[in-house]
Residue, then its C-alpha position, 0 to 999 in steps of 0.5 A: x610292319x617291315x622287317x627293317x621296322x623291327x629292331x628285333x629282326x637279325x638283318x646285320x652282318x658281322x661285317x656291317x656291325x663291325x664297321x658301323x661301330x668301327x671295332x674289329x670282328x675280332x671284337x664281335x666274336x668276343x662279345x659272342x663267345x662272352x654271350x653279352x649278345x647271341x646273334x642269329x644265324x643265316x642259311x649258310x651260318x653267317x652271324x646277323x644282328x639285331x639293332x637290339x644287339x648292336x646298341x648292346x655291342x655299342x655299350x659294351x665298346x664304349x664300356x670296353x674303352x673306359x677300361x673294364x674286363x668283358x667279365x664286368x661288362x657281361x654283369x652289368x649288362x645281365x643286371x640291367x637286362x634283369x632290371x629291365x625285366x623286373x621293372x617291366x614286371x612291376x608295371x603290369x602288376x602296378x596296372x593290373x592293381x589299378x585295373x582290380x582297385x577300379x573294379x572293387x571301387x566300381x562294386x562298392x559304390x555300386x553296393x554302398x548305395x544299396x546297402x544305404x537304401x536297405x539300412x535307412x529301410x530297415x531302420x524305419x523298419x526297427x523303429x516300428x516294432x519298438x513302439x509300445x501297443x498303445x503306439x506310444x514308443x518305449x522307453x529305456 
């Protein structure tokens, strides 16, 4: 995979983010200093961005334009990002369930057939030992 295939490679600058979303550096660093993003840093301490972040940092713009506080902002973002984690987690536990369900169902059958063949054994079994000595069965 190339580097620019991954969104989570920091490959942006400031500069570039702050014109592509067309805000203010100013904003960037806000946004930072808020830790709505944390963007990594180059060799010589520039800020890159992820396309992870910048689609972060363009909601929080567009949130930002409606009118809420960086503060409300920072919240819905920590709250969607745990929703996601969560419903993440939800869906491996959801497999894994399927996953063990499939394998109990696979033993059971796989058992059921057996213990059928044993219980109609040793109930034919059981009927021959219930017959009196003249071979005659008993009677109740």
């Amino acid at each position: 995979m190339e580097p620019f295939d991954d969104e989570n490679v920091p490959l942006y600058t400031v500069g570039q983010v702050a014109q592509m979303l067309e805000v203010k550096q100013a904003f960037l660093r806000r946004v930072d200093d808020l830790q709505v993003v944390s963007p990594q840093r180059s060799a010589g301490g520039q800020r890159r961005y992820t396309r992870i972040e910048i689609r972060i940092i363009q909601q929080v713009a567009t949130m930002a334009d409606e009118g809420m506080t960086m503060a409300a902002i920072r919240r819905i973002i920590e709250l969607e990002q745990r929703l996601a984690e969560v419903t993440r987690q939800r869906d491996e536990l959801a497999a894994r369930l399927a996953q063990l369900l499939a394998e109990l169902r696979l033993s059971y059958h796989g058992t059921a057939d057996h213990r059928t063949a044993d219980h109609a054994t040793a109930n034919h079994g059981a009927a021959d030992h219930r017959t009196a000595d003249d071979g005659a069965p008993e009677h109740d």
